[in-house]
C-alpha positions as semicolon CSV with decimal commas, in nm:
position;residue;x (nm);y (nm);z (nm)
1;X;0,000;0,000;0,000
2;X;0,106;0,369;-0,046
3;X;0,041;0,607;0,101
4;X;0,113;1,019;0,213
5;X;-0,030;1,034;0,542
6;X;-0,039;1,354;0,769
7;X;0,143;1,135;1,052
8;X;0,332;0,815;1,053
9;X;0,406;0,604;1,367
10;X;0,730;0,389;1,366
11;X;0,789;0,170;1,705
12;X;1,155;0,060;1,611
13;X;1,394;0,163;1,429
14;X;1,255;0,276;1,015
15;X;1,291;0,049;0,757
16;X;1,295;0,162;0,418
17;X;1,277;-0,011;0,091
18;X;1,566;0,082;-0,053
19;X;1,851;0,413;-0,046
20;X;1,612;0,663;-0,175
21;X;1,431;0,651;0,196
22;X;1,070;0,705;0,037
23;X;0,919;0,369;0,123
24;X;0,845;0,287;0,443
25;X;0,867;-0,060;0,521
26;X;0,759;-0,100;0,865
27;X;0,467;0,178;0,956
28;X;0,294;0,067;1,301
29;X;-0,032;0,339;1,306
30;X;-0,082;0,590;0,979
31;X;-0,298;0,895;1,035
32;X;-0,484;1,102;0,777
33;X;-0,643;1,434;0,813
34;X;-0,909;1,412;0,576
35;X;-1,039;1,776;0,486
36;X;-1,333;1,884;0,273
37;X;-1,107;1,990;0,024
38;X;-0,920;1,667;0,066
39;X;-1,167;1,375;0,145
40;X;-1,239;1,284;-0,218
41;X;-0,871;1,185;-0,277
């Protein structure tokens, strides 16, 4: 799954997918502001 959430919980240490650093392998809790603006996406 993917994902750009508003906040991202991590319990140990991150884990990424590989060097770039944008895919979090290891996410615990994932929070998403949803807006009116926003909620249809």
């Amino acid at each position: 799954m993917f994902s750009y959430p508003d906040v991202v919980i991590v319990c140990d240490e991150m884990q990424f997918h590989d060097e770039y650093r944008d895919v979090l392998l290891n996410p615990m809790v994932i929070f998403e502001v949803a807006s009116p603006y926003t909620e249809d996406f």
